[in-house]
Structure formats: C-alpha cells, structure tokens
KOLFI-575619 format. One record per residue (C-alpha): x, y, z. Coordinates in Angstrom, 3 decimals. Example, Ala and Ser with C-alpha at 12.3 -4.5 7.8 and 13.67 -1.06 7.14 Angstrom:
% residues 2
<atom><xx>12.300</xx><yy>-4.500</yy><zz>7.800</zz></atom>
<atom><xx>13.670</xx><yy>-1.060</yy><zz>7.140</zz></atom>
% end
This chain:
% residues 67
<atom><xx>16.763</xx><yy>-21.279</yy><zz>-12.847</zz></atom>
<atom><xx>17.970</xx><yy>-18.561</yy><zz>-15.278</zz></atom>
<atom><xx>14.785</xx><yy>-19.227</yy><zz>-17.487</zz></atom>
<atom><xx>12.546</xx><yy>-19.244</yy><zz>-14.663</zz></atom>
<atom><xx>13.730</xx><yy>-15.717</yy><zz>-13.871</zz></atom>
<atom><xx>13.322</xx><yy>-14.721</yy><zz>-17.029</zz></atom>
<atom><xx>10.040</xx><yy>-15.918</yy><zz>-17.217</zz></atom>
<atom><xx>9.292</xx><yy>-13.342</yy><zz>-14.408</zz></atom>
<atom><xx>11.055</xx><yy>-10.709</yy><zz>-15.570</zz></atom>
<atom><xx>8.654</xx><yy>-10.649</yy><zz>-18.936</zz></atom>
<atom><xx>6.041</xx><yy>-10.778</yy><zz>-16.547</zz></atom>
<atom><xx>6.489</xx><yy>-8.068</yy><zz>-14.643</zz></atom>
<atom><xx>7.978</xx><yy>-5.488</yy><zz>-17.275</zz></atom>
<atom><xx>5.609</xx><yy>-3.284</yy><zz>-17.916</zz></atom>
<atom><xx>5.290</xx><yy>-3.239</yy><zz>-13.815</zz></atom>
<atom><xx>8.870</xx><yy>-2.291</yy><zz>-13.538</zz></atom>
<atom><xx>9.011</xx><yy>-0.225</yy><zz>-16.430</zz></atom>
<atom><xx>5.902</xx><yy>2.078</yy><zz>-15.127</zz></atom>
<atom><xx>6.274</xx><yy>1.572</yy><zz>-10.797</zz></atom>
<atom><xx>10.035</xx><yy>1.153</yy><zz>-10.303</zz></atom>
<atom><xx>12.392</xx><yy>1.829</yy><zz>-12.964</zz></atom>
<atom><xx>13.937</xx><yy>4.244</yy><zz>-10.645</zz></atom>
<atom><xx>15.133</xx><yy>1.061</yy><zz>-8.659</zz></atom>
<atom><xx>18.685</xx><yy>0.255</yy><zz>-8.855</zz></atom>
<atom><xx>18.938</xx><yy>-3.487</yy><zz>-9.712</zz></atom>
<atom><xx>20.526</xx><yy>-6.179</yy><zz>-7.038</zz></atom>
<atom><xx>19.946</xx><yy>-6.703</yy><zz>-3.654</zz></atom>
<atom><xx>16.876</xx><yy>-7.666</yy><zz>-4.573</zz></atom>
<atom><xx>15.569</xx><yy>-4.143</yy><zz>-4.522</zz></atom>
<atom><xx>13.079</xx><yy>-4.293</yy><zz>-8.002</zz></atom>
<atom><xx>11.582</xx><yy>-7.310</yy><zz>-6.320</zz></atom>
<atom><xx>11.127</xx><yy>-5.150</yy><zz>-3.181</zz></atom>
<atom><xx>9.638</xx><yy>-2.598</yy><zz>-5.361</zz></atom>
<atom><xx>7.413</xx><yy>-4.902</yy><zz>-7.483</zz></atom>
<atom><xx>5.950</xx><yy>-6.226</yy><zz>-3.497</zz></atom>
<atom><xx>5.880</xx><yy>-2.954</yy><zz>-2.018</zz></atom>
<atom><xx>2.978</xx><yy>-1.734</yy><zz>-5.289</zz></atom>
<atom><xx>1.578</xx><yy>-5.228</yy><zz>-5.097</zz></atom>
<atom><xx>-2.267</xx><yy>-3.441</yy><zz>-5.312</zz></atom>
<atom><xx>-0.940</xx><yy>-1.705</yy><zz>-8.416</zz></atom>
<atom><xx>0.643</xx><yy>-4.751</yy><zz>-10.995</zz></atom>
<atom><xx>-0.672</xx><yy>-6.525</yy><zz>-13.241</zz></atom>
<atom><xx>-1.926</xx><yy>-9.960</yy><zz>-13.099</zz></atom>
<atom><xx>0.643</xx><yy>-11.835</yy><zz>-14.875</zz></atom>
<atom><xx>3.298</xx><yy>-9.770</yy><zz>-12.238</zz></atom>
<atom><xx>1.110</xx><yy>-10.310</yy><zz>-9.191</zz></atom>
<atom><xx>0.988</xx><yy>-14.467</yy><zz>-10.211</zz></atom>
<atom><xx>4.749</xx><yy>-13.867</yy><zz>-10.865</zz></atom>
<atom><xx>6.299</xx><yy>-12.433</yy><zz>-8.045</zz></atom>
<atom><xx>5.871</xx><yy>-15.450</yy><zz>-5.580</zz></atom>
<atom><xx>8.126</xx><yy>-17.274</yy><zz>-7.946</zz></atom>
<atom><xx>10.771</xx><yy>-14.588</yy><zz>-8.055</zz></atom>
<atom><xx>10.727</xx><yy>-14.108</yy><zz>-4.341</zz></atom>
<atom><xx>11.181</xx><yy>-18.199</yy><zz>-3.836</zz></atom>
<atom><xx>14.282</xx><yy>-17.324</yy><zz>-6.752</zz></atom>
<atom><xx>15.253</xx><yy>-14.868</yy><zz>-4.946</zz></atom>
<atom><xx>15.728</xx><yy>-17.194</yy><zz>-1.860</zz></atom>
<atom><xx>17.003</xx><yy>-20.048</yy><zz>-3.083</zz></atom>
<atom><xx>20.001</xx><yy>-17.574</yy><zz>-4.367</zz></atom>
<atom><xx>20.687</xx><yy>-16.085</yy><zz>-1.244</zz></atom>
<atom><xx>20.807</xx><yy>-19.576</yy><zz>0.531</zz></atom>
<atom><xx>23.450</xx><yy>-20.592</yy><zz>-2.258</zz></atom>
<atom><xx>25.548</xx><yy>-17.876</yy><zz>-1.605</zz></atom>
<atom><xx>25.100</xx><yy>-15.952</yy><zz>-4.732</zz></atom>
<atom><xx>23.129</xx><yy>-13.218</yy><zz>-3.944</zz></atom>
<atom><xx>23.334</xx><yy>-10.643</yy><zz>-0.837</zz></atom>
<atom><xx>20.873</xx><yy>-11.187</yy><zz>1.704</zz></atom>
% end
C-alpha cells in the first residue's frame, strides 16, 4: 500500500504543488482538494486520483485514518 500511495503522490505533485499546497495534510483534505480542481490536473493526477481515493478508503475502513 505505502508504494501505491506513493505512486500517486508523484503523480499528482505538480497538481498539489500549483492547486492546493495551501491544504493542510490528513483527513484526507489534499485528496479533497486534488477532486474538488478535477477540470484543472493533469493527466497522470486525473488517472491517479481514483486510486488514492480507493487508498484512501481502504484506510479509513482499517481504522487508520479519520473518516
């Protein structure tokens, strides 16, 4: 899991760095971000970010991350 994120996270950060590095991290609030310019990223993000959210899921249904 932890290079699948990671994998994402090189996706999507030029995204971040240009549409939401004013996001605190956790809580899943960059990924909320990243979906809420979804018109605006760039391909490799956009084909990304279903694979972060389904991350992001399977952590909250473990218990490790807030929903």
């Amino acid at each position: 899991m932890r290079n699948e994120a990671r994998t994402v996270m090189q996706a999507c950060r030029t995204d971040y760095e240009s549409l939401c590095s004013n996001v605190a991290p956790g809580g899943g609030r960059i990924l909320a971000c990243l979906q809420s310019h979804a018109g605006q990223l760039t391909s490799s993000c956009a084909q990304a970010l279903p694979r972060a959210q389904a991350l992001r899921d399977s952590a909250v249904s473990a218990g490790v991350a807030p929903k």
